[in-house]
C-alpha positions in Angstrom: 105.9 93.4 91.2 106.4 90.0 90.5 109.8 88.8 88.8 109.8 86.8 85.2 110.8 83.9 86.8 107.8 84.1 89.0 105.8 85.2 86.0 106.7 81.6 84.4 106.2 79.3 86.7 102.4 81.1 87.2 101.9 80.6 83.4 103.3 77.0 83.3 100.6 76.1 86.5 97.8 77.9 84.0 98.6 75.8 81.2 98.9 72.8 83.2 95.3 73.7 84.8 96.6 74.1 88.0 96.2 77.4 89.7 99.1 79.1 91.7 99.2 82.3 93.5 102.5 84.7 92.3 105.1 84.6 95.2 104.5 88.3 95.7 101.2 87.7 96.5 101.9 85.3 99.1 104.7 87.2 100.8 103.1 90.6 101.3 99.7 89.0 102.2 98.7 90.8 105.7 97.6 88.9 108.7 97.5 89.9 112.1 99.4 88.6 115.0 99.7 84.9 115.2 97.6 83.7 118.1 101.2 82.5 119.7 102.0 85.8 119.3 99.7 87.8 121.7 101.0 86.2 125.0 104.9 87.6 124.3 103.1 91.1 123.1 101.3 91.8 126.0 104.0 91.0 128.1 106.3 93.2 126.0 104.0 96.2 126.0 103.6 95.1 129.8 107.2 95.2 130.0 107.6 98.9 128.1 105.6 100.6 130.8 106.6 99.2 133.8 110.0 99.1 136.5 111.4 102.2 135.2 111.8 101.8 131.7 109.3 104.9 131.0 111.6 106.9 133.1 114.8 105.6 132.0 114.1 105.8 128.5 112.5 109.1 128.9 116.1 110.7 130.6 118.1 108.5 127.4 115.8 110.4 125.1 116.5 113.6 126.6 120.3 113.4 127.0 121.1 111.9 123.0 118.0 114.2 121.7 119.3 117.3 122.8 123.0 116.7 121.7 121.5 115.1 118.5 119.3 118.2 117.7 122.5 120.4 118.7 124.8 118.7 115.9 121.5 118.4 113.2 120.0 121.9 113.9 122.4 123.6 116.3 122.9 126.5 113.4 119.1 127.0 113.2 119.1 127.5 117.4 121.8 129.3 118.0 121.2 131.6 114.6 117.5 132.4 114.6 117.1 130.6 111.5 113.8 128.0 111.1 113.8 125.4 113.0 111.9 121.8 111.2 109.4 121.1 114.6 108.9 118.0 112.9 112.4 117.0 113.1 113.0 118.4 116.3 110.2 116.3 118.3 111.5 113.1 115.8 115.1 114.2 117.6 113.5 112.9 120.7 111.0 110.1 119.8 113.8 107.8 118.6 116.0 107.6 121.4 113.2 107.2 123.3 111.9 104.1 121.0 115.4 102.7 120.7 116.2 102.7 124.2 112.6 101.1 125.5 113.2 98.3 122.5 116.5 97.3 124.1 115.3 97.1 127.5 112.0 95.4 126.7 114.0 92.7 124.6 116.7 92.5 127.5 113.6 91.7 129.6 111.8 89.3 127.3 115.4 87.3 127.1 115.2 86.7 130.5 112.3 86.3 131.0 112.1 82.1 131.3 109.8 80.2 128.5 
């Protein structure tokens, strides 16, 4: 995981007596949220199901989904060939994600610190 630069400067600590942690280890360690962090991702959540953004993202998902699954799997409709269901409802679930993300960060940009 680590690279051999990392892997020397862990052995040089180890024969100095000093223990070190490998820079992978520290970069992919997990922790939650910072405690800063909760305030902006309520409101954003907040923000993501309120004023019309359900809806609006809802009709955007609609509208590029369809015309999206037309060009990827138009053949397969319009053939009677199998259709992947899984990409199909995917189809619909990104426009939907990518058009609440920009709104709720248009709001959160606003929104005064």
């Amino acid at each position: 995981m680590g690279s051999t630069k990392d892997h020397g400067r862990v052995a040089r600590a180890r024969l100095e007596g000093r223990t070190v942690r490998p820079q992978w280890e520290t970069t992919l360690r997990l922790n939650p949220l910072p405690e800063i962090m909760w305030p902006m991702f309520t409101l954003a959540f907040r923000y993501a199901l309120s004023d019309g953004i359900p809806r609006r993202s809802l009709i955007v998902a609609l509208v590029v989904g369809t015309i999206l699954n037309l060009i990827n799997q138009g053949d397969a409709l319009f053939e009677g060939a199998d259709i992947n269901w899984i990409k199909f409802a995917l189809t619909y679930c990104v426009p939907y994600a990518v058009s609440t993300y920009g709104a709720v960060s248009y709001r959160l940009a606003k929104t005064p610190r």
